[in-house]
C-alpha positions as CSV (number, residue, x, y, z in Angstrom):
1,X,0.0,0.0,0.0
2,X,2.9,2.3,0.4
3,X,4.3,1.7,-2.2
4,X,0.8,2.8,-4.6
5,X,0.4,6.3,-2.3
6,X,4.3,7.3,-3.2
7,X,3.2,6.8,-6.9
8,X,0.1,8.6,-6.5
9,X,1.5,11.3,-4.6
10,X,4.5,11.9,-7.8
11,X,1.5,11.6,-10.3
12,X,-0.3,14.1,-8.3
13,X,2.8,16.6,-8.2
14,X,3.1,16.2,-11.9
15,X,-0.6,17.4,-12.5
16,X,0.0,20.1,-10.9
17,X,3.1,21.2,-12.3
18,X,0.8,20.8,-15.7
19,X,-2.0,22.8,-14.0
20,X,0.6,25.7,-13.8
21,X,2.1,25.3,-16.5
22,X,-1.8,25.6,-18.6
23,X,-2.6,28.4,-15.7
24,X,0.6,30.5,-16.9
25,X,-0.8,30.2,-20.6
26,X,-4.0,31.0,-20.3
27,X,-2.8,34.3,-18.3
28,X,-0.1,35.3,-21.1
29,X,-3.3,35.0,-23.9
30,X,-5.3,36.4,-21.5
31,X,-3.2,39.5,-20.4
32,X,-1.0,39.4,-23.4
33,X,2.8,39.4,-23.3
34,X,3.5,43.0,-23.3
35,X,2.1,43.5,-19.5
36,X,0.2,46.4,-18.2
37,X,-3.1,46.2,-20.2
38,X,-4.7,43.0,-21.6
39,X,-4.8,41.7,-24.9
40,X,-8.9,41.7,-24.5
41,X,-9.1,44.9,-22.9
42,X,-7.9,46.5,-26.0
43,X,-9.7,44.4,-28.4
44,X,-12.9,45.3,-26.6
45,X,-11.8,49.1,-26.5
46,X,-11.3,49.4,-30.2
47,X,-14.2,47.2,-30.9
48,X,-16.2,50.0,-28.9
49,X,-14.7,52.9,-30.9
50,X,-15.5,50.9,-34.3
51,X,-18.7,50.9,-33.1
52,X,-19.2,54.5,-31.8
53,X,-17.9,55.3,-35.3
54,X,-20.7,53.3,-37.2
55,X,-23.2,54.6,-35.2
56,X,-21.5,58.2,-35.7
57,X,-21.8,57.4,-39.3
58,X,-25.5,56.3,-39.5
59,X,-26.8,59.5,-37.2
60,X,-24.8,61.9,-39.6
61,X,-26.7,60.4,-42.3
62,X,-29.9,60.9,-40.9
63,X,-28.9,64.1,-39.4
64,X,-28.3,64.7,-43.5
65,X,-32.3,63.9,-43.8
66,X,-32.9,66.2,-41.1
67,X,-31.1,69.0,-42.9
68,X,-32.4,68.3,-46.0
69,X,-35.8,68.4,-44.6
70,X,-35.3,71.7,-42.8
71,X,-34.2,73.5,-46.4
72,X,-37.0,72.0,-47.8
73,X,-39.9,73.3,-46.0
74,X,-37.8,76.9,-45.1
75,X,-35.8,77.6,-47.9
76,X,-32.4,77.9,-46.4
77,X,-30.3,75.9,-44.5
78,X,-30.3,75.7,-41.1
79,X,-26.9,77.5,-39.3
80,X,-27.1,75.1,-36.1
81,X,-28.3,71.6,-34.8
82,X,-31.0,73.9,-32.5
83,X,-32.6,75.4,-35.4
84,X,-33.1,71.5,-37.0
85,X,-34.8,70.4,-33.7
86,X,-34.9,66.8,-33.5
87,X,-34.8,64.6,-30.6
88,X,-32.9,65.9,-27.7
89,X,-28.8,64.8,-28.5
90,X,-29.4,63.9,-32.0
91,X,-26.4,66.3,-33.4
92,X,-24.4,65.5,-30.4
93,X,-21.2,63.3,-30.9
94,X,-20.0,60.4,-29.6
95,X,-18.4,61.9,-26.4
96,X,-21.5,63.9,-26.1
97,X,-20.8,67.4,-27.3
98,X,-23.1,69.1,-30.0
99,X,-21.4,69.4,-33.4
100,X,-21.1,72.0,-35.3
101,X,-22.4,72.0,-39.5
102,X,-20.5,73.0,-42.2
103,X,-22.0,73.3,-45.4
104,X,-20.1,73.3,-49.1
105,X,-22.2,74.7,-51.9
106,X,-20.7,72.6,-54.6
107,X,-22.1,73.8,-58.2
108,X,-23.9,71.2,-60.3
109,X,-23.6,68.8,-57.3
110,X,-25.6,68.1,-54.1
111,X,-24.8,70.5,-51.4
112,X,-22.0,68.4,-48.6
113,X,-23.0,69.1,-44.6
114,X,-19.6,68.7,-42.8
115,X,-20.3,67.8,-39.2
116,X,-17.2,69.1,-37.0
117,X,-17.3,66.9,-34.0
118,X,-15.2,68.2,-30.8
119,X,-13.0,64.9,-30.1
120,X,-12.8,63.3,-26.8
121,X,-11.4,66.3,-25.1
122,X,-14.5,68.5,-26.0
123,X,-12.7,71.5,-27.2
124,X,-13.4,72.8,-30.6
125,X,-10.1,73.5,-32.9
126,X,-7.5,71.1,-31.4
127,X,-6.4,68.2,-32.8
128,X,-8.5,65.7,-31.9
129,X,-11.7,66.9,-33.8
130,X,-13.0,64.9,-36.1
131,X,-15.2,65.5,-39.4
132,X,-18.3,63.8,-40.5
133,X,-19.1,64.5,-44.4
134,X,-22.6,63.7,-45.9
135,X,-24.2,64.7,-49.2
136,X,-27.4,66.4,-49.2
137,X,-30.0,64.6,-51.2
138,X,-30.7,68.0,-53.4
């Protein structure tokens, strides 16, 4: 009976030297190999920008309806996101701030709305803003 626990007892040391071992992997996928942030962290992080920027894209074309819209039933185009109206937020950007319109009369060509957004520090002309272009559908 001895003899059977002493070879249990190695087998048992040996499975968990393997446990490690596995354990120690799965962290190095997990937290990558270059330390500080992990690998999945910053997958997930630009998988959230990609999709703040697709949804950016799809409210700047609807924000484009809403201009288009405005000029039709007042003649003009609208000089800021208040005078459109919409839902509360609608011309804001993805870190929240309103954006400002553009517009660029473009001769035999629809008429491009430029939407100037602020960037994640908020603050109009630094370098961090970002610019959303849409055709008008006149």
């Amino acid at each position: 009976m001895g003899r059977c626990a002493s070879v249990r007892r190695g087998n048992v040391g040996f499975g968990l030297i393997v446990l490690l071992i596995v354990l120690a992997i799965g962290m190095i996928v997990y937290f990558g190999v270059g330390g500080g942030s992990t690998g999945l962290a910053q997958q997930a992080a630009k998988s959230r920008d990609m999709a703040r920027d697709v949804r950016t894209a799809v409210n700047t074309r609807q924000l484009a309806m809403l201009i288009s819209q405005y000029r039709e039933e007042n003649g003009r185009l609208p000089a800021s996101p208040a005078e459109v109206g919409g839902t509360r937020g609608a011309f804001n950007d993805q870190w929240g701030t309103e954006m400002r319109l553009d517009y660029v009369e473009r001769p035999g060509f629809n008429t491009r709305v430029v939407f100037v957004s602020a960037g994640p520090d908020a603050e109009f002309g630094t370098g961090d803003d970002v610019r959303y272009e849409e055709d008008l559908p006149f």
